[in-house]
C-alpha positions, 0 to 999 in steps of 0.5 A, a space after each residue: 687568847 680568847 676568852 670563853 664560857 660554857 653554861 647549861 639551863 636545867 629543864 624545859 627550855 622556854 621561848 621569849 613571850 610576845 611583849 604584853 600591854 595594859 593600859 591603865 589610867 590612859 597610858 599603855 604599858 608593856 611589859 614581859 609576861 612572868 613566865 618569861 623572865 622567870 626563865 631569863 632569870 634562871 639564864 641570867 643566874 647561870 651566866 653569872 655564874 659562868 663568868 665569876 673569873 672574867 669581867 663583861 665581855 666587851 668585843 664581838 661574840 660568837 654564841 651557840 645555843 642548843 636546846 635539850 627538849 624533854 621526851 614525853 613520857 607516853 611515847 612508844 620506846 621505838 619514837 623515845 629512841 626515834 627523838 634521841 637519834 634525831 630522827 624527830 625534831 621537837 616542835 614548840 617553842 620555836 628555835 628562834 624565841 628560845 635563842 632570843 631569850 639567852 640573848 636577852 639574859 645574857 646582855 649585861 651579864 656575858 656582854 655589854 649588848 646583844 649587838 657584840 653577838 656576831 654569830 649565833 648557832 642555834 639547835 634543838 634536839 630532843 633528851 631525856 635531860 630538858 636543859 639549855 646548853 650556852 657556849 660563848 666566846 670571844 672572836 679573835 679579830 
């Protein structure tokens, strides 16, 4: 039997920033905006408590990652209604920068490195609840 976790992120949900450098007495320095790992902290927090009963996963992973955006208040009822069926799909932050921040707070915490994920889905839909929803488990080889 494999095994599996299920955890959710409240609020907006926030994409990996671009990596940012400074550069200071002549050698460059990258580092992760604080936006960014304020919010792969909160992923990470989550994770960690999703996985109180097992150990870091060490086989391959399949991921699902599904984005709740928050309706804006000042929409009509009709276009609230619109979002929430799917007939409007949400614009930033792009899918992909958000799918990659879970991926990155979930390395060492849901498994060992990113490279286990051997699928990952990923979506975004609007609600009236902003939140990450994060579905692992273990592929059965």
């Amino acid at each position: 039997m494999s095994a599996a976790i299920y955890f959710v992120v409240p609020g907006q949900p926030v994409g990996k920033g671009r990596p940012r450098a400074s550069s200071r007495g002549g050698f460059v320095r990258m580092y992760t905006d604080a936006k960014t790992v304020t919010y792969e902290n909160a992923i990470a927090r989550q994770a960690t408590f999703a996985m109180s009963m097992w150990s870091v996963f060490d086989t391959p992973i399949s991921l699902r990652v599904v984005a709740f955006y928050g309706i804006p208040g000042s929409w009509s009822k009709r276009k609230q209604l619109q979002a929430l069926n799917g007939e409007l799909i949400p614009g930033k932050p792009d899918l992909d920068n958000v799918a990659k921040a879970v991926l990155d707070a979930c390395q060492g915490v849901v498994y060992q490195d990113d490279k286990q994920v051997v699928k990952l889905v990923a979506e975004k839909r609007y609600s009236y609840d902003p939140r990450i929803e994060v579905y692992a488990h273990e592929v059965c080889q």
